[in-house]
C-alpha positions as CSV (number, residue, x, y, z in Angstrom):
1,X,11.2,31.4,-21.4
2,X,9.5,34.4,-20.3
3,X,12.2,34.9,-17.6
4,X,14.5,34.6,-19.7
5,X,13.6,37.1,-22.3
6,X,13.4,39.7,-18.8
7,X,16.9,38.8,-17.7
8,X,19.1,42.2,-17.9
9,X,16.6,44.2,-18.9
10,X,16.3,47.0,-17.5
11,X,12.9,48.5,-18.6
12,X,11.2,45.7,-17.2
13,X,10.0,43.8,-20.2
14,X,12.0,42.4,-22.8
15,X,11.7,42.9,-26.2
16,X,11.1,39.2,-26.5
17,X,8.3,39.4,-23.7
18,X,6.8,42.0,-25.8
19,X,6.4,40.6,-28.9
20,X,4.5,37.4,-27.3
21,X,2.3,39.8,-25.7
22,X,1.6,41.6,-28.9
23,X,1.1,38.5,-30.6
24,X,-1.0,36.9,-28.0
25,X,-3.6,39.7,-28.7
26,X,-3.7,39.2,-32.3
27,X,-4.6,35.3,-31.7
28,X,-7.6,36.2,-29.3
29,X,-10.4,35.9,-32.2
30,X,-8.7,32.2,-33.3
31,X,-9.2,31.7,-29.4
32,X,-12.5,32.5,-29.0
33,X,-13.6,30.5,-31.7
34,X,-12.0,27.3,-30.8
35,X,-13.6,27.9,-27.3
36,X,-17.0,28.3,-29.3
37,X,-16.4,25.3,-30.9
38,X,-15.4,23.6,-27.9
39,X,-18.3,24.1,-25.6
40,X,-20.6,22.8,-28.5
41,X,-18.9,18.9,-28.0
42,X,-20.8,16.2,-26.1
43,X,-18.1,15.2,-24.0
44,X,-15.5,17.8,-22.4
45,X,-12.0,16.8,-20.0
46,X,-10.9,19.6,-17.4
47,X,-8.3,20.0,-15.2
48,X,-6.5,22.4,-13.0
49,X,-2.9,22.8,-11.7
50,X,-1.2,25.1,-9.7
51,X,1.4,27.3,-11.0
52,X,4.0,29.1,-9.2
53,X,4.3,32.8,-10.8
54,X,7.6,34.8,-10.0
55,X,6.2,38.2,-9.5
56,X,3.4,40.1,-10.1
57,X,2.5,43.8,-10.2
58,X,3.1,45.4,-6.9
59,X,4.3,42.0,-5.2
60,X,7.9,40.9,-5.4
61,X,7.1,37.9,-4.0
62,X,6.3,34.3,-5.5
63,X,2.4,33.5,-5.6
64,X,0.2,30.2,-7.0
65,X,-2.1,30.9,-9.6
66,X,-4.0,28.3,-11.7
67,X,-3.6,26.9,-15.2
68,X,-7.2,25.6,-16.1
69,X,-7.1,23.1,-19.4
70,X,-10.4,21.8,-21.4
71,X,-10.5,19.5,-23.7
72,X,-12.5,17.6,-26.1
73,X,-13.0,14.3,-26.4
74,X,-11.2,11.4,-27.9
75,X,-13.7,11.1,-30.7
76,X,-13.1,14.4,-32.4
77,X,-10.7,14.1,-35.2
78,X,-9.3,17.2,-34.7
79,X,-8.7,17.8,-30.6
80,X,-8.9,21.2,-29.1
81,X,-7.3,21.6,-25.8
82,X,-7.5,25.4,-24.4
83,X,-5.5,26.8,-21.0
84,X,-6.9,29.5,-19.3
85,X,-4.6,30.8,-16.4
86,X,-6.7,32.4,-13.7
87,X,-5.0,33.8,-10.2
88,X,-7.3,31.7,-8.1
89,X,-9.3,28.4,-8.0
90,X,-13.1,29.4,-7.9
91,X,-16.4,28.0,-9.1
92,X,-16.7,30.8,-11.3
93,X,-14.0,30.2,-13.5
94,X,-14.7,27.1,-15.2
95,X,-18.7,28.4,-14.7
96,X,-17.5,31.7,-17.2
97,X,-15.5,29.1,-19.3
98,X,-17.9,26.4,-20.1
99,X,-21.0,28.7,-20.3
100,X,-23.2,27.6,-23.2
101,X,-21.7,23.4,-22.6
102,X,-24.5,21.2,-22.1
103,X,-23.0,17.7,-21.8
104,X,-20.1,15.5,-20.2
105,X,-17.8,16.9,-18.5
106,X,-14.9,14.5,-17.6
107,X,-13.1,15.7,-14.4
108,X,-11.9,14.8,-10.8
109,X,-14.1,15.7,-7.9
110,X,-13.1,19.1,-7.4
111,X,-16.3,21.2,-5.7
112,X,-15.6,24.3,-7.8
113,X,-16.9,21.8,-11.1
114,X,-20.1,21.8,-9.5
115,X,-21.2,25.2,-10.5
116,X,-20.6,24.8,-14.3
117,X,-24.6,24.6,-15.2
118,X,-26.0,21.5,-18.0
119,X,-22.9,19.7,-17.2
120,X,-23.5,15.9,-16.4
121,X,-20.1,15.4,-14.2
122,X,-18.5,12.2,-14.8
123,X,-15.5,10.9,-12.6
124,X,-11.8,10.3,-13.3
């Protein structure tokens, strides 16, 4: 989609592109808050998965960054399931993230889950 609203333009960014950007900001407090929330739960899910983005500033060429999901658990009546796309795949990231969680954290046995502090890791 985001390619998309680029195609043939030739400022750079689309109009399209743009607005979700614009728009994106205004939704940070509504973000932060569900993270708040989130952290608070007993019982957390997180994942990671590459993602292959097209260009970047300054490099024309394709690179891997990381989509990084959390989740509650199946018990909450109302899920909340955040994405926070990072360029790389370090400890610190899902350390940042979860600061403040103090439970179960469901997830495979990737190292970088090891530095996330109070969390009681529990396999896949």
């Amino acid at each position: 989609m985001l390619f998309r609203s680029m195609a043939g333009c030739s400022n750079g960014l689309g109009s399209g592109l743009k607005n979700m950007i614009s728009g994106a900001g205004l939704l940070k407090p509504l973000y932060d808050r569900m993270r708040e929330i989130l952290v608070s739960k007993d019982v957390l899910h997180a994942d990671e998965t590459t993602l292959e983005v097209l260009r970047t500033p300054g490099n024309d060429s394709p690179m891997n960054a990381y989509m990084w999901v959390y989740r509650s658990g199946r018990e909450d009546k109302i899920p909340i399931v955040l994405y926070d796309f990072k360029e790389g795949r370090s400890g610190d990231y899902p350390k940042k993230f979860l600061s403040g969680f103090s439970g179960y954290l469901h997830c495979d046995g990737l190292r970088q889950y090891d530095d996330v502090l109070n969390a009681k890791r529990v396999g896949c």
